[in-house]
C-alpha positions in Angstrom: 40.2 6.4 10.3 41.9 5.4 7.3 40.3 2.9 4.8 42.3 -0.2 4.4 41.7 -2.9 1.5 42.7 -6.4 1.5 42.7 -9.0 -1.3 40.9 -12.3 -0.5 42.3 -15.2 0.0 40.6 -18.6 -1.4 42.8 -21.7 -0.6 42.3 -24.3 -3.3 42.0 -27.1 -0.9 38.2 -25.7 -0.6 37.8 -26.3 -4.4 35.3 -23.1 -4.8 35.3 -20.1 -6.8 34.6 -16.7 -5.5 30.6 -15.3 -6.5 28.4 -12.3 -7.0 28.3 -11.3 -3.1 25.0 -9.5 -1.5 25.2 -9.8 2.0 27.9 -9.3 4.5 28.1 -9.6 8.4 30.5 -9.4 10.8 31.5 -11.2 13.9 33.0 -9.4 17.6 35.9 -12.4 16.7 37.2 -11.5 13.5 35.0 -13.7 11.3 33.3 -11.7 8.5 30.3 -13.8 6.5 29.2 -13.2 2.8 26.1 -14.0 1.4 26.2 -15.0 -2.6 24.2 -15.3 -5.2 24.0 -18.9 -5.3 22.3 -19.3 -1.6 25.6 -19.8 -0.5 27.4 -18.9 2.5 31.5 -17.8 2.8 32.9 -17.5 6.0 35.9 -15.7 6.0 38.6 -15.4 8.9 39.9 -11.7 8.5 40.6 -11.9 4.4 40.9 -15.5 4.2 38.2 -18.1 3.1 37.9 -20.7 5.5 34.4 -22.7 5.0 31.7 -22.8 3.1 28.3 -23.6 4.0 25.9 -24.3 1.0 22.3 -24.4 0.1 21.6 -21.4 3.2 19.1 -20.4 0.7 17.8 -22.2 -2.8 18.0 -18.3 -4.3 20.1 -15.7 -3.2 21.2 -14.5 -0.3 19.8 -10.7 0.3 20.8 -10.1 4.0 22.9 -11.1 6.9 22.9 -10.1 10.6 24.9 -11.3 13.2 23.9 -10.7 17.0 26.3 -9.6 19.3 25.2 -11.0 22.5 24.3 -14.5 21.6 26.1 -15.2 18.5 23.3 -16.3 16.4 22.8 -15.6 13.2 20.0 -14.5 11.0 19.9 -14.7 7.2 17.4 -13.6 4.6 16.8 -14.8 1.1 14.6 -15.3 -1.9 13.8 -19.3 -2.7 13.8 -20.7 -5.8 9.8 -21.6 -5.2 9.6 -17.6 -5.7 8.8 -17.8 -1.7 11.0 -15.4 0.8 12.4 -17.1 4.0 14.4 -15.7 7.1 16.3 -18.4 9.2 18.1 -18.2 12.6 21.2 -20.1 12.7 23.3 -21.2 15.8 27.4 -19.8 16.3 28.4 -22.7 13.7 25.9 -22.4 10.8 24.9 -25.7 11.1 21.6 -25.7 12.6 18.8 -23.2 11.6 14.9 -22.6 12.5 13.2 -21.1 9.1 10.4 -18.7 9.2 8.3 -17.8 5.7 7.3 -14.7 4.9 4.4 -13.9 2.2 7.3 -12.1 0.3 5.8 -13.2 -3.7 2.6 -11.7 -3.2 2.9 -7.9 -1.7 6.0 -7.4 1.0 8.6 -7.6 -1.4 12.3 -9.5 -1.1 14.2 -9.4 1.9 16.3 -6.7 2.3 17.7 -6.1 5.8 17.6 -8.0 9.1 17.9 -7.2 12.7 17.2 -8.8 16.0 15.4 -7.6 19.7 14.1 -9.3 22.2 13.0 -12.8 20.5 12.0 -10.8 17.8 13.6 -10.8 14.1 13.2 -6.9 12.4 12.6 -7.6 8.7 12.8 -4.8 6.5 11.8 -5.7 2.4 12.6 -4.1 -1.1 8.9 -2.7 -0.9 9.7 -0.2 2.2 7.9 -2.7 4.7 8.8 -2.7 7.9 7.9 -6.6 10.2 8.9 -8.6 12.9 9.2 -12.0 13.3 8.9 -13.5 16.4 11.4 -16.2 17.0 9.4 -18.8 19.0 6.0 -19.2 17.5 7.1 -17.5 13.6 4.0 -15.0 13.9 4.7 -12.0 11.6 3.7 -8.9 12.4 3.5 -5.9 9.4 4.5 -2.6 11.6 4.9 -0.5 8.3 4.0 -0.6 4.3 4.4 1.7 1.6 5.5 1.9 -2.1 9.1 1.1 -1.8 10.1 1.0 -5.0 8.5 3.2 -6.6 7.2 6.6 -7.2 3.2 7.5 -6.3 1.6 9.1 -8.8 -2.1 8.9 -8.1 -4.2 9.4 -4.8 -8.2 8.6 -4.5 -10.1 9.8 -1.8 -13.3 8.1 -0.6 -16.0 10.2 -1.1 -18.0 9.1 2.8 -15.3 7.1 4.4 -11.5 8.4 5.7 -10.0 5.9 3.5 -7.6 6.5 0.5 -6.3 4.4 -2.3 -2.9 5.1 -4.1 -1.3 4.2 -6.6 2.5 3.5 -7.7 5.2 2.8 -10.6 5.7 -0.5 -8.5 2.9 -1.6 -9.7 0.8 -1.5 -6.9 -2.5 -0.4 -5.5 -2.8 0.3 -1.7 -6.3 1.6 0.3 -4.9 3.3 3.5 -7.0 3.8 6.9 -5.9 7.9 6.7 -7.4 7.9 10.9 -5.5 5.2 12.3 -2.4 5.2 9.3 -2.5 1.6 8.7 -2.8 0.0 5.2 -6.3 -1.7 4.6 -5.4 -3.5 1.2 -3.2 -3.9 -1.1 -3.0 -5.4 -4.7 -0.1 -6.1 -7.4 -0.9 -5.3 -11.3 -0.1 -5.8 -14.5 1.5 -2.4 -15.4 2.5 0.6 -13.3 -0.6 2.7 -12.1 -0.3 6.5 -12.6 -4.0 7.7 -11.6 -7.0 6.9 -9.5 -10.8 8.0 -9.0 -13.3 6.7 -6.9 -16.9 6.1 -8.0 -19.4 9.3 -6.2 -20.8 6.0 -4.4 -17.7 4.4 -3.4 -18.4 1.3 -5.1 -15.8 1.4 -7.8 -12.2 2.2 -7.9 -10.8 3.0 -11.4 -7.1 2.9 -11.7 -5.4 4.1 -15.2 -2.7 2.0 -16.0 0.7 2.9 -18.1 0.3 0.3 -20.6 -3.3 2.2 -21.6 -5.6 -0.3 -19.5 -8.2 1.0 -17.4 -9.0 -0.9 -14.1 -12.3 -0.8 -12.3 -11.5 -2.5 -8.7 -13.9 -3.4 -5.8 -13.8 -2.1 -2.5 -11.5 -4.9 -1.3 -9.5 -4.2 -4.6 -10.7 -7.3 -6.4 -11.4 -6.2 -10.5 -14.7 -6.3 -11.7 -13.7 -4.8 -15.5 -11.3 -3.6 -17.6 -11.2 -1.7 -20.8 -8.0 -0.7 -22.7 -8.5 1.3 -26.2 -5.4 2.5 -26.3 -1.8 1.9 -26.2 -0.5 5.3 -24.5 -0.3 5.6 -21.4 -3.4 7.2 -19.1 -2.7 10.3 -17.0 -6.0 11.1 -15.3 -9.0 9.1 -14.6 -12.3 10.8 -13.4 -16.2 9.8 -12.3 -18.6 12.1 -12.9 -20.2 13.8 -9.9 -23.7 11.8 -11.1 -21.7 8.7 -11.4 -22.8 7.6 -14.9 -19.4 8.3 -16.9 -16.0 7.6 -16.5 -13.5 10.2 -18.2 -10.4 8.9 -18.9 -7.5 11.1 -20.2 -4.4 9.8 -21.6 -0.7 10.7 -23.1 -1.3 10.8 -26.8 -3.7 14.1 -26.5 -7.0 12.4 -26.0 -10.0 12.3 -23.9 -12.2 8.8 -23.3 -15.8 8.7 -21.8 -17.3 5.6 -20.5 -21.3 4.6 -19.4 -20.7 3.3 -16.3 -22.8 0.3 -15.2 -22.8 -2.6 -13.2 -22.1 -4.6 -16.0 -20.1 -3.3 -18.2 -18.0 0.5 -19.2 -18.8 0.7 -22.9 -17.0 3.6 -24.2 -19.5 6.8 -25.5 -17.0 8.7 -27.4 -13.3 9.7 -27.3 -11.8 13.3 -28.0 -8.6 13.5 -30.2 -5.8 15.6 -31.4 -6.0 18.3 -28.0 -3.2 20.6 -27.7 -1.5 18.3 -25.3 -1.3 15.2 -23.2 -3.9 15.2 -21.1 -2.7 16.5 -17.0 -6.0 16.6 -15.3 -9.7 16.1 -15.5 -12.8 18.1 -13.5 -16.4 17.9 -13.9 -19.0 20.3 -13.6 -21.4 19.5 -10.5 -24.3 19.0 -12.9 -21.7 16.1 -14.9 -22.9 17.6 -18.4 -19.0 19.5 -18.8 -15.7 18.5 -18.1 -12.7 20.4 -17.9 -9.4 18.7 -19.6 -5.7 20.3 -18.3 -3.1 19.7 -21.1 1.0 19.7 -20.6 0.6 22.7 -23.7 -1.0 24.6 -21.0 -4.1 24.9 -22.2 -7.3 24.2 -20.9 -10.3 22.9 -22.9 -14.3 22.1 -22.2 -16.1 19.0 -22.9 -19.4 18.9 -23.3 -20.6 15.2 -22.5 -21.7 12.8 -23.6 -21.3 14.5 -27.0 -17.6 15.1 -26.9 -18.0 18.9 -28.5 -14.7 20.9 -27.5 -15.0 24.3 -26.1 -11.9 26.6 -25.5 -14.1 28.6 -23.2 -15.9 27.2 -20.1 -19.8 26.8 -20.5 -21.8 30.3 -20.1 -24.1 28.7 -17.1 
């Protein structure tokens, strides 16, 4: 089938200008709909403008969807409260039911609509996957994942079938690995490229991009933070004793932390190593630590000390 273009028509007895467009839908009748920028709504009669309905949306309009059967219409957008809402209009547009979604804090904007059987299929910028259900609004979360961005760093519980991962988006999710649902999720400051979890599974440590260092509770709340230094950290690591936290980072270096309740006060730090650091790995007795650098070399710590061996330790 050949592709045919048509220029739009806009009569200037609707006084309106033509705007960024993100959405579009299209009718069994002929009617197309747009969604703009604005929170606007054109409705279009094969290329020609005939209405439009304003204020769908306080923010923009991110999705349309119209239903075959009934006619309704479902659109998707991003308030200016920073809030996401989905709303179900009638044929006309001129009568909607609205339905939040807890978009700000984890699921992401609006990116794609659907509808089946009473249900509206929501699908977000974050890769999640849930339905809304059009009578009583109760949202159900049917898949999560790092949308929009890459993972970089994956913890595994040391006693439970849990793991934690974490992502350029910014994000830090704790997975059920038996029944593959997400447990938790929480949004950070910078993009997280590397995670541990304390022998105990008490702590999780997250290293950051900016240089931070997280240390997160079970139910991912933080209970410290350290940053001494601006480059970014590659690899984060508890010692099998749990007593120090290793921390390896971009600019060719190698942290260690006391670990307490109370407080990670830093023991020493390693400089100028042959490389960025790739990966850490302690001995089982936690008095060595092997450091992986992008020069591909490999190089021993002895801790807490920091002395550098290019040879692993003799017992």
């Amino acid at each position: 089938t050949d592709i045919v273009s048509r220029k739009v028509k806009i009569p200037d007895s609707l006084g309106v200008k033509m705007q960024t467009m993100l959405s579009v839908a299209f009718s069994t009748s002929g009617v197309t709909y747009t969604g703009a920028i604005s929170g606007d709504v054109y409705v279009w009669q094969d290329s020609t403008l005939t209405r439009v309905i304003t204020n769908c949306h306080s923010g923009p309009v991110f999705a349309l969807y119209t239903t075959i059967k009934d006619g309704l219409i479902v659109s998707g957008g991003k308030e200016k409260t920073g809030k996401c809402v989905v709303k179900l209009w009638d044929q006309a547009m001129k009568r909607s039911k609205t339905f939040p979604i807890d978009c700000a804090t984890q699921h992401g904007v609006v990116k794609a609509l659907s509808r089946t059987r009473g249900n509206i299929v929501v699908g977000t910028s974050k890769g999640d996957i849930m339905t809304v259900n059009e009578r009583s609004g109760h949202v159900t979360v049917i898949e999560q994942s790092h949308g929009s961005g890459e993972v970089w760093g994956v913890a595994v519980h040391p006693s439970k079938q849990v793991t934690a991962t974490v992502s350029s988006d910014k994000a830090v999710r704790v997975w059920d690995v038996e029944g593959g649902v997400m447990e938790g999720a929480a949004v950070l400051k910078s993009a997280a490229l590397c995670a541990d979890f304390h022998p105990n599974g008490s702590h999780l440590a997250v290293g950051c991009m900016d240089g931070s260092v997280l240390v997160l509770s079970p139910n991912l709340q933080q209970i410290h933070a350290v940053r001494d230094n601006s480059h970014q950290v590659q690899a984060v690591s508890f010692s099998p004793d749990g007593r120090t936290l290793a921390v390896g980072s971009e600019d060719a270096a190698v942290s260690l932390y006391s670990v307490t309740t109370v407080a990670y006060s830093r023991l020493t730090v390693v400089r100028q190593l042959a490389g960025s650091v790739i990966q850490l790995d302690w001995s089982a007795d936690s008095k060595h630590l092997a450091v992986s650098l992008s020069s591909y070399d490999m190089v021993y710590i002895q801790t807490p000390e920091g002395y550098v061996s290019p040879t692993p330790p003799s017992n």
